[in-house]
C-alpha positions in Angstrom: 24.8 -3.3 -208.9 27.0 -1.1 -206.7 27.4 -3.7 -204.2 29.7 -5.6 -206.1 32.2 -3.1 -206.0 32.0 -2.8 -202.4 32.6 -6.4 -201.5 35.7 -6.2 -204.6 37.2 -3.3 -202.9 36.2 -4.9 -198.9 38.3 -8.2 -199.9 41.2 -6.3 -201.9 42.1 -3.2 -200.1 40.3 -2.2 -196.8 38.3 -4.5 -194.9 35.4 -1.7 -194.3 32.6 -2.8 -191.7 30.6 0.3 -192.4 30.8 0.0 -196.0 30.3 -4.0 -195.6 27.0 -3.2 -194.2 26.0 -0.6 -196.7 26.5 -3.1 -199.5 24.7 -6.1 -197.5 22.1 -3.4 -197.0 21.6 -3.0 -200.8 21.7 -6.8 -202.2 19.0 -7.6 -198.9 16.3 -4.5 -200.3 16.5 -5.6 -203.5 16.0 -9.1 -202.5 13.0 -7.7 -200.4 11.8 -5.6 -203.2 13.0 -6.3 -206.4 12.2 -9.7 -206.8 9.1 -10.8 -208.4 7.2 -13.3 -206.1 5.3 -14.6 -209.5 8.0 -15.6 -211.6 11.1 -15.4 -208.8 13.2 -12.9 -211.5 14.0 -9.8 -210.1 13.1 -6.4 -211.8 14.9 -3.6 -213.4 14.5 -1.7 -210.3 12.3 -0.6 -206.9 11.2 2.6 -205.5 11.7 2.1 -201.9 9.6 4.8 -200.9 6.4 3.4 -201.8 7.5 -0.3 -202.1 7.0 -0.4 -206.0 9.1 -2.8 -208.5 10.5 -0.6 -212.0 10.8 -1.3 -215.4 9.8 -5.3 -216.2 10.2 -8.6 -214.5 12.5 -11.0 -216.6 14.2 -8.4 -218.7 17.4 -10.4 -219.6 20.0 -7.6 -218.7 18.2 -6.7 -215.6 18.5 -10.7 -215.1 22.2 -11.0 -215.7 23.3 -8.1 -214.2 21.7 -9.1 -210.5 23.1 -12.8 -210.7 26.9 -11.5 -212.2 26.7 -9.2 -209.6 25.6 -11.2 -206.8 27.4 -14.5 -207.9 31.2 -12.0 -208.1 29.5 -10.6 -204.7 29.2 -14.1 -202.8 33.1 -14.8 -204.1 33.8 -12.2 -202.4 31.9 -12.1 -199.8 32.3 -12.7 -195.9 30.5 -15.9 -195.4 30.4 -15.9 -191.5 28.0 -12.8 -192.2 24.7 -13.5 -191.1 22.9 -12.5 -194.4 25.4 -14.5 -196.7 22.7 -17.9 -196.4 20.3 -15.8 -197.5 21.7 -14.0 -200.3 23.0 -17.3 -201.6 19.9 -19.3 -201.6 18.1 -16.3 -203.3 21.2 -16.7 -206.2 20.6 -20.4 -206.2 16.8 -19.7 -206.8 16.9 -16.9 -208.8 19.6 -18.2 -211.2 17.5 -21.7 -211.6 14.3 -19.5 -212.1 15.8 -17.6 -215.0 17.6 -21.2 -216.4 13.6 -22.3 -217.2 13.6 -19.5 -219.7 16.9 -20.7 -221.7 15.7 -20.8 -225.3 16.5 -24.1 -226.8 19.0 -23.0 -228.9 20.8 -22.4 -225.1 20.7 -18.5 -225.2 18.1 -16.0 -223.9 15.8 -13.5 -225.3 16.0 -10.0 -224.4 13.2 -10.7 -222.2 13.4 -13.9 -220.3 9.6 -14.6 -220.3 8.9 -13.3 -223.9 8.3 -16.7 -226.2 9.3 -14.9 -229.3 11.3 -11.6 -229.7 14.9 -10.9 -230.7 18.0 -13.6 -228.0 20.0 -11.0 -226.3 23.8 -11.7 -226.4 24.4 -10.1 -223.6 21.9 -11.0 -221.5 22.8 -14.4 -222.4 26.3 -14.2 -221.5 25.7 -12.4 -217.8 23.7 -15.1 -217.2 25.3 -18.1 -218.6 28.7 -16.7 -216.8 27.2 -16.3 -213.5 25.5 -19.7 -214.0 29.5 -21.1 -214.6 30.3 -19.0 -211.6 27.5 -20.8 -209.2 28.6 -24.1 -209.9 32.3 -23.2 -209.5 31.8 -21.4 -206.1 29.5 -24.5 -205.0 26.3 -22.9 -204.9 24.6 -24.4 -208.2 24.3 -27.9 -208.6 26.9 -29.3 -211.3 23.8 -31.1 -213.2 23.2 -27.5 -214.9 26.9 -27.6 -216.4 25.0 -29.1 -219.6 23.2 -25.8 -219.9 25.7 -23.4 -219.8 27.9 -25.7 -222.3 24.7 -25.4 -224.2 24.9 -21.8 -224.1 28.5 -21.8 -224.6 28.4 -23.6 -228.4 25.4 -21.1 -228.8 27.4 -18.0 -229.7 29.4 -19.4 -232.1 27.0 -18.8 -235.1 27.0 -14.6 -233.5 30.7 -14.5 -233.8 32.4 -13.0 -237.0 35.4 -12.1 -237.4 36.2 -11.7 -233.6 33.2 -9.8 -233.3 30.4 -10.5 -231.4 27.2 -10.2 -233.8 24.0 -8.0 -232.2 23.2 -7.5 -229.0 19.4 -8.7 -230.1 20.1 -11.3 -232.4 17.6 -12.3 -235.2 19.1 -11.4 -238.1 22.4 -11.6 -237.2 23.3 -8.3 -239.5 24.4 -5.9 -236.5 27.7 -5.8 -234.7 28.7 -4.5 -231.6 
């Protein structure tokens, strides 16, 4: 998720065409490659060279980090650039693909498309955040506000003593 840096550092300190393009470059592959065209949730990562998607689709890290990354990315972002319709749209759908796999207590397991298994903290804040994030910047509609509130009041039970509890939650023993 290098790109996000780019557009950070493009907006604060040196407006960089070449660098620009090098990080529009990365967030339109992985669009291109890393997305799966089954479930619409992007992978852990591609191989360029022979076009094939790594590690699992739906993996809830994998999941956050993309749309934290490319929600901070848009903020940033130049949106006269050609490619910026593009990469938000595939936010906006990526980030309501991955909201059909919210568990009902409002968090997310450690695999998005896994129906029982351990709800990943942190994979449940990336994307709860960039969720919040969306709807601030305009991009998701505000009817998914009740979601990430949902999310929100989800944590509290994981929190002790300032500490949130596990990052794969199911017996709430383990702190990081």
């Amino acid at each position: 998720w290098r790109w996000l840096f780019i557009f950070f550092y493009i907006k604060s300190i040196d407006k960089d065409v070449e660098l620009q393009n090098i990080g529009i470059n990365q967030i339109c592959n992985f669009i291109k490659h890393g997305i799966d065209k089954y479930t619409n949730l992007p992978y852990h990562a591609y191989n360029l060279e022979n076009d094939m998607q790594l590690g699992i689709s739906g993996w809830g890290r994998g999941v956050g980090w993309f749309l934290t990354s490319i929600a901070i990315s848009l903020k940033y972002m130049d949106n006269s650039l050609k490619e910026y319709k593009t990469i938000r749209e595939t936010f906006k759908s990526v980030a309501i693909s991955a909201m059909e796999y919210q568990h009902q207590d409002g968090l997310f397991k450690w695999s998005l498309l896994a129906h029982k298994g351990p709800v990943d903290t942190s994979a449940s804040a990336m994307i709860l955040y960039a969720m919040a994030l969306g709807i601030n910047l305009g991009i998701i509609d505000p009817c998914y506000r009740g979601a990430v509130k949902k999310g929100y009041n989800a944590f509290e039970p994981y929190i002790k003593d300032g500490k949130l509890l596990g990052v794969f939650v199911g017996d709430r023993k383990s702190v990081v």
